[in-house]
C-alpha positions as CSV (number, residue, x, y, z in Angstrom):
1,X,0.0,0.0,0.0
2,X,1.3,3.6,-0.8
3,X,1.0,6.4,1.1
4,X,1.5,10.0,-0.2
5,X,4.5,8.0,-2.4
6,X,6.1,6.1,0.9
7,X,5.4,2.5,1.1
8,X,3.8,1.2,4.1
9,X,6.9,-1.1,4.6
10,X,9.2,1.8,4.7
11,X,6.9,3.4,7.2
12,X,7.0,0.6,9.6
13,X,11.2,0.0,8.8
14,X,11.0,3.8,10.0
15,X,9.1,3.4,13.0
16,X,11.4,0.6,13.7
17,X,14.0,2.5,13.8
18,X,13.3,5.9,15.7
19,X,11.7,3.3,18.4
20,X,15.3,1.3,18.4
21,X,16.4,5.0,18.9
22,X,14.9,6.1,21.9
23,X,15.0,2.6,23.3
24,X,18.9,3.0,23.0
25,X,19.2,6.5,24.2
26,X,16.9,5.8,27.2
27,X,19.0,3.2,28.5
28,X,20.7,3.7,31.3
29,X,23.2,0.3,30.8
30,X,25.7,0.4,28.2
31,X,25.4,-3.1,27.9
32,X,21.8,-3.5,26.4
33,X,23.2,-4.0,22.5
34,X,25.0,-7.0,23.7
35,X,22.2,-8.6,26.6
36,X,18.7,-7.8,25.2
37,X,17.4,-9.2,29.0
38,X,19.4,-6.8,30.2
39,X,17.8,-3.9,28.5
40,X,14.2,-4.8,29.1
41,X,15.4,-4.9,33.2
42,X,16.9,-1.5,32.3
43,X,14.0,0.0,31.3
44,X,11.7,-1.5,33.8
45,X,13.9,-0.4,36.6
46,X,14.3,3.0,35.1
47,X,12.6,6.2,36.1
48,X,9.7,6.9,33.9
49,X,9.7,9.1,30.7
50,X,10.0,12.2,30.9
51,X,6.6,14.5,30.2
52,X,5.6,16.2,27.5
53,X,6.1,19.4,29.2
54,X,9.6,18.5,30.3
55,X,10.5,17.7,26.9
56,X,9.3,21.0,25.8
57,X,10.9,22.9,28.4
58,X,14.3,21.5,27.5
59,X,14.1,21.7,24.0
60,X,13.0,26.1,24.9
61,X,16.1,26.2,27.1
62,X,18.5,24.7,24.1
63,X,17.0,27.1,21.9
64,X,17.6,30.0,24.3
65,X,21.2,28.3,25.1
66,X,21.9,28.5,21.1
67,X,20.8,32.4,20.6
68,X,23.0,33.2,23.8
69,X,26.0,31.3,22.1
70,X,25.4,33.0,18.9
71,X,24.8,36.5,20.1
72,X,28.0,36.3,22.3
73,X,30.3,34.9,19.2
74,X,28.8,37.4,17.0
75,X,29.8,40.0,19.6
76,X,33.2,39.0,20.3
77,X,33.7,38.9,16.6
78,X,32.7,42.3,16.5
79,X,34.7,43.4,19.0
80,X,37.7,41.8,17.1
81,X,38.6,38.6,19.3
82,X,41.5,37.0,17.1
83,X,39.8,33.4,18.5
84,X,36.3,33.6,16.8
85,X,36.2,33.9,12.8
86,X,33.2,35.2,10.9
87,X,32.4,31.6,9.6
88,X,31.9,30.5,13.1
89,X,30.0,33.8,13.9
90,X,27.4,33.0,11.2
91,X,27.2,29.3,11.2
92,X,25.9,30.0,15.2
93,X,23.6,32.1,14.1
94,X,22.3,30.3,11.7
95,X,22.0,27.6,13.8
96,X,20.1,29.8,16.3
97,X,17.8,31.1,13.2
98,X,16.9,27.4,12.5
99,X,16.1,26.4,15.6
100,X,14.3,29.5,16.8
101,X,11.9,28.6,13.2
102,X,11.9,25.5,13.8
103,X,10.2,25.9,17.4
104,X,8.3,28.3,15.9
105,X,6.8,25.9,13.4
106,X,6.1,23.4,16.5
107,X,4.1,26.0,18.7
108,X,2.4,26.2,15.4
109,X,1.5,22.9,14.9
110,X,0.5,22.6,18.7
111,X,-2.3,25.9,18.5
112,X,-3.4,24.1,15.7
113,X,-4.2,20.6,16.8
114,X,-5.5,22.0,20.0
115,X,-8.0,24.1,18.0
116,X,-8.9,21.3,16.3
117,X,-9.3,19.5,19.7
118,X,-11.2,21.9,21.0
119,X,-13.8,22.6,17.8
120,X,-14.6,18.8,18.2
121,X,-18.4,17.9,18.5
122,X,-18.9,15.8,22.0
């Protein structure tokens, strides 16, 4: 079956592989690649997943970390500091410019589906 030009196969290899993803970077044990058993302990002895809201909160504060970086390179630049180049001056605030759009496009996506959430007929 084809969806929107993506195979359903290639939808599930993706799942597959985001959920081998976060299984591997929520592991506390370095050993789960090699001891499968040992991973599912892992993870049922680990603390629980973090909430949506804590994820959100980190992901602001990186955002806010990467403008600070970018704004502080682009002013020692400016002052002349022999250590910081203009590549590096503009690459950090590009990166800042991306992610600042980026969580734009998220807070977005969020009014959105709680609109839609909320216009819903009970």
């Amino acid at each position: 079956m084809m969806t929107r030009g993506i195979d359903a196969g290639q939808i599930a290899a993706m799942l597959s592989q985001i959920r081998a993803a976060a299984q591997a970077t929520q592991s506390p044990q370095a050993d789960t690649a090699v001891n499968p058993a040992a991973g599912v302990n892992a993870l049922a002895q680990a603390s629980p997943a973090p909430s949506f809201a804590d994820a959100l909160s980190h992901s602001l504060r990186q955002v806010s970390q990467s403008e600070l970086n970018a704004e502080q390179l682009g002013n020692q630049f400016a002052a002349g500091d022999p250590n910081v180049s203009l590549s590096q001056a503009m690459i950090a605030l590009q990166k800042a410019n991306i992610s600042f759009q980026e969580t734009v496009q998220v807070r977005d996506k969020l009014v959105s589906a709680y609109t839609t959430i909320m216009n819903m007929q009970v």
